[in-house]
N, C-alpha and C positions, 0 to 999 in steps of 0.2 A: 168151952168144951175143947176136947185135945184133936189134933190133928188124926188122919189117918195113920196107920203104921206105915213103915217104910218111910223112903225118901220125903218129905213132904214137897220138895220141889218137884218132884217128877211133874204134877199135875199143873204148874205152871208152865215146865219143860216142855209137858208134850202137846199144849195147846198152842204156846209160842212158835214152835216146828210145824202142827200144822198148817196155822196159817202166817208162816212164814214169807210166801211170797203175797201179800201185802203190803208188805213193807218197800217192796220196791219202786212204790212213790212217793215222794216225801208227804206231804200231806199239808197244808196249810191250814191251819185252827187259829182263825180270831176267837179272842176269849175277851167278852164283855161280864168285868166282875168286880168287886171289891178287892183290897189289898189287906193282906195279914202279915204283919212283921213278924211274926215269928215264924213264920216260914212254912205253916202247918196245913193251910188250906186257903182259898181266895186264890187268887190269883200267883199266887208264887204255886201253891199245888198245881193249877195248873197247866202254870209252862213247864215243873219238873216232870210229870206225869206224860204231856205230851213228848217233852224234849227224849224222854227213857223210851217211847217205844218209836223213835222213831220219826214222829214228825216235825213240826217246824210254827211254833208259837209266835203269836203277836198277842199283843194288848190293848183294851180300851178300861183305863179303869174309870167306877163309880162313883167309888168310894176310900177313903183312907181310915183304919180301925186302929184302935188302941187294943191289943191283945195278944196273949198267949194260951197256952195251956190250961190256962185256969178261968178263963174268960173273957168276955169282950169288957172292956173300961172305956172308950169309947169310941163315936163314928163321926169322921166330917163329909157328908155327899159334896161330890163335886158339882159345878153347872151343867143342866143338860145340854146347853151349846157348847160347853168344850168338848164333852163325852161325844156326841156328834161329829163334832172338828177329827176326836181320836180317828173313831171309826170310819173316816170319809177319807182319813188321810192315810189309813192302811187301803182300805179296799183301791182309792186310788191308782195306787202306785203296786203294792205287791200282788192285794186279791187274796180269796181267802175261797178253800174247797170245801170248810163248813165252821160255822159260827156257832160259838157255844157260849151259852148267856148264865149266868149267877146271879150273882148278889145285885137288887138294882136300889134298894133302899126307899124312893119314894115314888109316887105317882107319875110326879112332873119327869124324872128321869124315865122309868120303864115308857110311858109316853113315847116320848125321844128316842129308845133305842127300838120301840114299835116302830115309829116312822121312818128308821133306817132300813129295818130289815120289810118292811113293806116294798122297797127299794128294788132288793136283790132280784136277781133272776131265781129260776127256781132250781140251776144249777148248784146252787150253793143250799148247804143242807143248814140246818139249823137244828143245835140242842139245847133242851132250855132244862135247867136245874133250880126249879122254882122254890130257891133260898129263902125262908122265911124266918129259919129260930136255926141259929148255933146249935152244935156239939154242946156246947157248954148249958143250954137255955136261954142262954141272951135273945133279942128280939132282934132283926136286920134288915126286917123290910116295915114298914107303915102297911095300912087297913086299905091303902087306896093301890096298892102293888098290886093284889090280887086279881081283882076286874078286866085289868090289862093281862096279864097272865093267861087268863081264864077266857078273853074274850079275841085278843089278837096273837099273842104270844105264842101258845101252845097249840091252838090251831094252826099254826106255820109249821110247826117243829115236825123232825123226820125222828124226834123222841122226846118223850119228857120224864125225869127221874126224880120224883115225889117218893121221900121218907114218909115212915107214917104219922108224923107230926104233920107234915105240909100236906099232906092227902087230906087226912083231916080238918086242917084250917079252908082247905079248897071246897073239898065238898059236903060238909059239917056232918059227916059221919063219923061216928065214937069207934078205934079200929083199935080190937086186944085180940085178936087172932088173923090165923091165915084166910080163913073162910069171909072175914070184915073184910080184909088187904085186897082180897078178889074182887067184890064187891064193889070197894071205892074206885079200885083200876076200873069196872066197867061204868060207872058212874061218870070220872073223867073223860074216857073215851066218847062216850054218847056226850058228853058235852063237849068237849073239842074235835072229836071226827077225827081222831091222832092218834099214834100210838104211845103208848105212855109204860113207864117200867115201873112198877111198885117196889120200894127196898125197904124189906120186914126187918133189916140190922136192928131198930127199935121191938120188935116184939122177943119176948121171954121162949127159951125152948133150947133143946140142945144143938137145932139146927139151924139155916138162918133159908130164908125160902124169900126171892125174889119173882113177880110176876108181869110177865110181859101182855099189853093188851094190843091187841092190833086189830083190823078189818078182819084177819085171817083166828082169830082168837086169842084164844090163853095158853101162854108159854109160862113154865114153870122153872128154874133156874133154883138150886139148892145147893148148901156145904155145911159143913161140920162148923158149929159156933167153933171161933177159937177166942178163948178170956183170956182178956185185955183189956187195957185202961189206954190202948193205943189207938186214938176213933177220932183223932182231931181232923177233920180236914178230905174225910173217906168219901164225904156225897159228891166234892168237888172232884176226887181224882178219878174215882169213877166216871160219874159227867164226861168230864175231860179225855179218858180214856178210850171212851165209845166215839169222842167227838175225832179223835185220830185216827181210829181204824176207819172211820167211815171217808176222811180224807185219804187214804190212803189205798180206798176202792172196794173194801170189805163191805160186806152184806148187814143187815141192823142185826141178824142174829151170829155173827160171825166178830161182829165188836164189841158187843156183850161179851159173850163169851171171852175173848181175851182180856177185855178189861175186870172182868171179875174175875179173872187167874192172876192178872198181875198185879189188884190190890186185898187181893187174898194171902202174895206175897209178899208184898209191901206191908199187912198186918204181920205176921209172923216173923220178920225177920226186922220189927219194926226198933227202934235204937232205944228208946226208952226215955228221953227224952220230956225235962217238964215234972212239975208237979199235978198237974193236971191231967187232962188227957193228950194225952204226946202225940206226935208224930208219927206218920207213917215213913216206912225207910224206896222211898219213889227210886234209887239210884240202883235198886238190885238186879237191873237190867246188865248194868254196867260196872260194878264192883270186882264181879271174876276176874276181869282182864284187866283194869285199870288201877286196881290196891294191891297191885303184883309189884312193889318196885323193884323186887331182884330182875328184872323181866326186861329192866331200864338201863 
C-alpha cells in the first residue's frame, strides 16, 4: 500500500524530535543472536539499527548462517560455553543497560543464555525476539528452543516481539486476522506475566496493526502497508530498536514508537538490494549529513 501524501519522512521526522532527548545517553545493547552475511538481519541488523539511533552495540553470537536475500543455505551453532564466555566477557568489563536475545538455534544454547540472564540484576532490561522461522521460511531454531522461551526467557523480558508465525508456533493458535493477533498477545501474556508486542507485518490488509499486551492492556500501534519485497531482517531491527531506546532511558511505549518510525523508514527508503527479499536501508538516520561530500 502507498504511503501518506506529503512528505513521507515527516512521520519519522517528528517522532525522532519528539523524543529527541533520549538520546542523550548512549545506551548499551548486548545483542545475543545469530550472524547474517549479507548484512540483512541477525546480528549485523542489529548493531546497524542500534548504531543509527544512537546507542552503542556489543555482541554475543549463536550462531554463523549461510545466507542472503533468498534464503538461509545453512547454520553452524556455536558452543554454549563459548556463547557464555562472549557474554560474561562483555558484561564483565563494559556492562550492558539492556540485553536483547535472537536467534538462539537449539536447546542446549537458549539454556546457557537463560542461565546468564538469570544472572543479571534487574537493572538491565532484557528483549527477547523469539526468532523461530526466516523472512524467507527457513527454520532457525529446533522444537526444544521454545520451552526455554516460553518458560524462563520471556518471563524476564521487559518485551517480547513475536510475528505471527512465532505467536503461532508458541501458543498453537491458527492467527489470519487482527482479532486472532489479540488473542495470541493475550494468551502469551497470561503465560509469561510480560509484556509481549504482536507484529501483524505477516497478516493480509492494506494496513499493518501491531499489538502491545501489558498488565496495563492492549495498545494498538498501526500504518499504512507499504509493498515491498524489502522485509529481510525487519523483526530484528525492530527488536533491536526498542532494545536502544530503552537503554537510552525511554519508556516501553516511547521505544516502540520510535523504532516503528524508524523502520518504517528504513522500509521505504530501502536500497533494493538482492534477489530476494532485500534489505532494509538502517543508515537513514545518518545519510543527510554524511553522503554530502561537497560538505568535505
Amino acid at each position: 500500500m502507498a504511503c501518506a501524501n506529503g512528505d513521507p519522512r515527516q512521520g519519522w521526522l517528528a517522532i525522532a524530535s519528539d523524543l529527541a532527548h533520549i538520546t542523550l545517553m548512549t545506551g548499551r545493547v548486548l545483542i545475543i543472536a545469530g550472524s547474517d552475511p549479507s548484512g540483512g538481519a541477525g546480528i549485523q541488523a542489529d548493531i546497524k539499527a542500534v548504531t543509527a539511533l544512537g546507542g552503542y552495540a556489543m555482541t554475543a553470537i549463536t550462531a554463523l548462517t549461510v545466507q542472503n536475500t533468498t534464503g538461509v543455505q545453512g547454520v553452524m551453532a556455536l558452543p554454549p560455553d563459548f556463547i557464555r564466555h562472549q557474554i560474561d566477557a562483555v558484561l564483565s568489563d563494559v556492562g550492558a543497560d539492556v540485553i536483547k536475545i535472537g536467534m538462539l538455534g537449539n536447546r542446549e544454547i537458549a539454556e546457557a543464555v537463560a542461565d546468564a540472564i538469570d544472572l543479571l540484576t534487574d537493572e538491565i532490561q532484557v528483549i527477547v525476539d523469539p526468532v523461530l522461522v526466516a523472512t524467507s521460511g527457513n527454520t532457525l531454531s529446533d522444537d526444544g528452543v521454545k520451552p526455554v522461551l516460553l518458560d524462563r526467557l520471556m518471563p524476564r523480558a521487559a518485551l517480547s516481539t513475536p510475528n505471527v508465525d512465532e505467536a503461532t508456533a508458541l501458543t498453537g493458535e491458527a492467527i489470519s486476522c487482527t482479532d486472532d493477533l489479540r488473542r495470541a498477545g493475550e494468551i502469551l501474556f497470561a503465560m509469561t506475566k510480560a509484556p509481549v508486542l504482536l507484529k501483524g507485518g505477516h497478516l493480509s490488509g492494506d494496513s499493518v496493526e501491531d499489538i502491545l499486551l501489558t498488565s496495563d492492556g492492549a495498545t494498538s500501534f498501526s500504518h499504512a502497508r507499504i509493498e515491498t519485497t524489502s522485509t529481510h531482517g525487519t523483526g530484528c531491527t525492530l527488536a533491536s530498536a526498542i532494545a536502544a531506546g530503552l537503554g537510552q532511558g525511554a519508556t516501553l511505549g516511547q521505544a516502540i514508537k520510535r523504532a516503528r518510525a524508524f523502520l518504517l523508514e528504513a522500509i521505504r527508503t530501502a536500497p533494493g538490494f538482492g534477489a530476494g527479499h532485500g534489505p532494509v536501508n538502517h543508515g537513514h538516520t545518518v545519510q543527510s549529513r554524511w553522503q554530502r561530500f561537497e560538505d568535505f
